[in-house]
N, C-alpha and C positions, 0 to 999 in steps of 0.2 A: 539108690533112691527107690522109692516105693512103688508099688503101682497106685497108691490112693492118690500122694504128691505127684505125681505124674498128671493122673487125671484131675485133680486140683487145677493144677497149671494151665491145662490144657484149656479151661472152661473158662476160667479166668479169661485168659487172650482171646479166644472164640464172643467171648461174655464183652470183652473192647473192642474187638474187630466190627462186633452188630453196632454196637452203640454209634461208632463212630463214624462207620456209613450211612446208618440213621442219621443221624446229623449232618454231614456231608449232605445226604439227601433230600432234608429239610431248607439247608440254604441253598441247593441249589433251584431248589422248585423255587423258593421265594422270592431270590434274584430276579429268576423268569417270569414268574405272576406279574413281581412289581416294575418291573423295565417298563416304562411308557413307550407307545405304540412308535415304532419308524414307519417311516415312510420314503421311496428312493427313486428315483428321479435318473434315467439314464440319457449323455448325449456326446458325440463325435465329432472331432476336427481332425484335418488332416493337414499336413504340411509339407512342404517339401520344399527343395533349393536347389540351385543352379549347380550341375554338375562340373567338377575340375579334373580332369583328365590327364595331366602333368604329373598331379601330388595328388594318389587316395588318399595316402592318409591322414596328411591335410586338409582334404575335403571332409573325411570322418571323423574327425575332432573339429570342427568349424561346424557339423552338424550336429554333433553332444550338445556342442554348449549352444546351438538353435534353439535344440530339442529340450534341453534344460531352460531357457530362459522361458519358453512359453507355458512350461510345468510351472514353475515359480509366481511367473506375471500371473493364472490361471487361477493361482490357488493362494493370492496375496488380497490380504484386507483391504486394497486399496481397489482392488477389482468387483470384493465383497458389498464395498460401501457404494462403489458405482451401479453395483446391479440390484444394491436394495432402492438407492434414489430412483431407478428408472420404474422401478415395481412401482414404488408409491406415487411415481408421476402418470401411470398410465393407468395402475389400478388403484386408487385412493380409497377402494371401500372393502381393500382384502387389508387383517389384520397384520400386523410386523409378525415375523415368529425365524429362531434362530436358523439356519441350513448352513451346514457344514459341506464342504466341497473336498473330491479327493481327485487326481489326474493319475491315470495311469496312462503308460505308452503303452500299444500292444507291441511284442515281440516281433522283432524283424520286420518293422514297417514304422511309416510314420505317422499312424492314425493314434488320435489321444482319445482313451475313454474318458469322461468325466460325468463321477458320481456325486449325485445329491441327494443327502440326507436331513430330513428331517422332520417336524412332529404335523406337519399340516397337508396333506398331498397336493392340493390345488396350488397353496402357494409353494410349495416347493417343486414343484413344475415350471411355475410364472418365472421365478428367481431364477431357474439354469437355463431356461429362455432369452433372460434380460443379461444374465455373464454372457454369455455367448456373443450378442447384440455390443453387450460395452467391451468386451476384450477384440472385436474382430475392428471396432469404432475407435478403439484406444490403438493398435497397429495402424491403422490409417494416419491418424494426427503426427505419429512417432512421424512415418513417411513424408509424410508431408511437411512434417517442420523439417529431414534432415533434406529432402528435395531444395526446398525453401532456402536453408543454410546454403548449400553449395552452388543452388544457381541465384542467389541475392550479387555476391563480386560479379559473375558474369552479366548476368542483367544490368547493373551498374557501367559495366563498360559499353555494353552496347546500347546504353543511353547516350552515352558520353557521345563514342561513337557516331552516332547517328544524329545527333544536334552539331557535331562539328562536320559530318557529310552535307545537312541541310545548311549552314554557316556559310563553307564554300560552295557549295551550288547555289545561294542567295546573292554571293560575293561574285561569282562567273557570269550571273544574267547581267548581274550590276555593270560591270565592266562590259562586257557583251552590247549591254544596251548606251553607253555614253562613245561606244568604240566603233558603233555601228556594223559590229561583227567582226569576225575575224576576217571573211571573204574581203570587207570592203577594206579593212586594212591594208590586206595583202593587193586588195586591185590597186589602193592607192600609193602603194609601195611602187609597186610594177609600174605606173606611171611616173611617178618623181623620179624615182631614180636614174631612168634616160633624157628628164629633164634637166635634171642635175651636172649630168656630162656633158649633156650638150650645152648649157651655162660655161662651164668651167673650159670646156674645147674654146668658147667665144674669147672668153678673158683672157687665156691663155695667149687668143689669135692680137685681140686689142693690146696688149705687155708687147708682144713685139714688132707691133708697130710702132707704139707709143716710143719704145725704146730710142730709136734714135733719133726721133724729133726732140730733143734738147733744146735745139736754140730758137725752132719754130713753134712758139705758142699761139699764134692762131691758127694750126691746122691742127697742135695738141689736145685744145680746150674741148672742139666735141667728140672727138677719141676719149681723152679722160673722163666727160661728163659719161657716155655712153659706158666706160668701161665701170665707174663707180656706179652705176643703175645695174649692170651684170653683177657685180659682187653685191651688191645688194639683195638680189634676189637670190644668188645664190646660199647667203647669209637663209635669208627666210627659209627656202625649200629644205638646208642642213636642219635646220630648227623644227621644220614640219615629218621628217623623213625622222629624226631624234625622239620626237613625240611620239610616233606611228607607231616605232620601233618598239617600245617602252611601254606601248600599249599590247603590243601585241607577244611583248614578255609576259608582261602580267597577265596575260590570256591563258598563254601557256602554261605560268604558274600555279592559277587557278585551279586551270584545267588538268594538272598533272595530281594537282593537292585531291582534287574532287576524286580521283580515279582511287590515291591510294586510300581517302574518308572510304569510300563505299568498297574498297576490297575488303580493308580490315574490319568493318559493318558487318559483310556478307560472311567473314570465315566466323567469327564471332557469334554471331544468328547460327549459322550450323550447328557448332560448338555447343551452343544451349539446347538446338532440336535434339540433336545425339546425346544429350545429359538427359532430356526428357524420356524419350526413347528407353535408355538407359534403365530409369526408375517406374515407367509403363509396363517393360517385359518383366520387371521384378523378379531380381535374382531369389526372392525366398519368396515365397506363399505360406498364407495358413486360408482354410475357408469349411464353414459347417457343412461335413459329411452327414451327421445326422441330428433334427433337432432332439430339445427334451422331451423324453419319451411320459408317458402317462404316469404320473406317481403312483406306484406297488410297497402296499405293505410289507416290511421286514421282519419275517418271521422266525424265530432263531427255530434252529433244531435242537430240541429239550432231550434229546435221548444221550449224545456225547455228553453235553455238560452235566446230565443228572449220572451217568456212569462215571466220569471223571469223579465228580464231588462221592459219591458212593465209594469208589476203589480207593481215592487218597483219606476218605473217613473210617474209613475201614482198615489202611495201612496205621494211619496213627492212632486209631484205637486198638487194633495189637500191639503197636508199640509201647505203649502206654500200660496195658492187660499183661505182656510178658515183665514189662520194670517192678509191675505189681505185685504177680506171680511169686520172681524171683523173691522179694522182700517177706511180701507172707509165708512162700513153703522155708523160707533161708533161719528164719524165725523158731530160736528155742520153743518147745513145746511146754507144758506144765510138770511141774517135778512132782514125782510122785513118793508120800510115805513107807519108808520100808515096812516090811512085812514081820509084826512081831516073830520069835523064836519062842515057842512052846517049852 
């Protein structure tokens, strides 16, 4: 090959290479001229969970997927929509305007950066403001409804509980008060019943007298009368000592009912303080480490991108200058007339 086709070639590709970086160059200032202005908005949460000491690595996947739901819940439209409602409820005379939200975690910890971009500074301040505000307000409710869920059954029993502890403690004075207590029960017990014996010792003593007076009825007649007035009364006092008795069961029962109402009240009532408890020390946290920082304009650096689009315009327009090359120097030249013979 020549040296003119050599240097043909050469100027060719060199003649693609400018062009093409020139143009590369061109759109990449253009991109940057016409990108409308950002603006970005910096702020922090931190989180953390209740350490499990049995199983890390259960613990460390139980904290992924912590650490992942509050990236997701952070950066879902439904968080977007709660924190533009709160803008326009507290600031009504700032314009709507788009903010884009991005969450990172920092590395080896559990604090989230979360970034806000977008075209208006003031409002896109206000906005990572009010996400913060509705995502820290939206975890509270979560807790609260699952609090709510699991202490609703137990709440419920210790209504119950507690209406059937008042039930029999209303049922104990009852009886209590028509019994005249239990002491006076028990006095009146202790009284009849050596009244009792001592009746039935009489009747006893009257039977054997009466016994062998058979054929003497007028010395039987006030022995019998006398002896039917003792069984008589002893009739009654059976009947009074039956009653006491039976009063003073149902005291008992009452009073045994009432003891085990207010145990199963009292473990009950614990039971719900230790759930509260429970959900007070809160096995996970999140809470704003830092609020939204002052919107700062985002300014790209022009110098990578304008070198990029130069070196790749520059690549394909040699590319392009050498396919050229090839075609033009590869290319028969003109045929020339021979040279008459003299």
């Amino acid at each position: 090959m020549s040296t003119s086709r050599i240097l043909f070639r050469l100027i060719i590709i060199l003649g693609g290479a400018f062009v093409g970086a020139s143009i590369g160059t061109v759109l990449q200032a253009r991109r940057i001229t016409t990108k409308p202005q950002e603006f970005r908005s910096l702020a922090k949460l931190v989180a953390g969970g209740q350490m499990v000491f049995n199983d890390s690595i259960i613990w460390r996947e139980q904290q992924q997927d912590f650490y992942g739901t509050i990236i997701e819940t952070i950066e879902s439209a439904e968080m977007k929509r709660r924190a533009m409602e709160r803008v326009k409820a507290l600031n009504p005379d700032l314009q709507d305007s788009d903010v884009e939200i991005r969450v990172a975690q920092t590395k080896g910890s559990a604090i989230f950066n979360i970034l806000a971009t977008g075209a208006e500074p003031k409002y896109t301040r206000i906005f990572l403001d009010a996400l913060l505000d509705e995502f820290i307000s939206f975890r509270q409710s979560v807790r609260e409804q699952a609090q709510g869920k699991v202490l609703q059954k137990f709440l419920q029993e210790v209504v119950t509980r507690q209406k059937s502890m008042e039930d029999s403690a209303e049922k104990l004075e009852k009886a209590r008060a028509q019994g005249a207590g239990t002491l006076s029960v028990r006095s009146d017990l202790e009284r009849l019943v050596p009244r009792l014996n001592s009746q039935r010792n009489q009747r006893d003593d009257l039977r054997l007298k009466i016994k062998p007076m058979t054929n003497d009825a007028s010395s039987r007649a006030p022995l019998q009368t006398q002896l039917e007035a003792i069984e008589s009364e002893i009739r009654d006092i059976e009947k009074d000592l039956d009653r006491r008795e039976a009063s003073l069961d149902e005291l008992k029962t009452l009073q045994e009912k009432l003891e085990t109402d207010k145990l199963a009240y009292e473990k009950l009532f614990e039971q719900v303080e230790k759930i509260q408890s429970v959900f007070n020390s809160a096995s996970d946290y999140v809470a704003i480490q830092e609020r939204a920082t002052p919107a700062f304009e985002n300014v790209e650096d022009w110098r990578l991108p304008i070198a990029v689009g130069a070196g790749g315009g520059a690549l394909l327009g040699g590319l392009i200058g050498l396919v050229l090359s090839l075609i033009l120097v590869r290319a028969p030249g003109p045929q020339q007339s021979p040279t008459a013979v003299c």
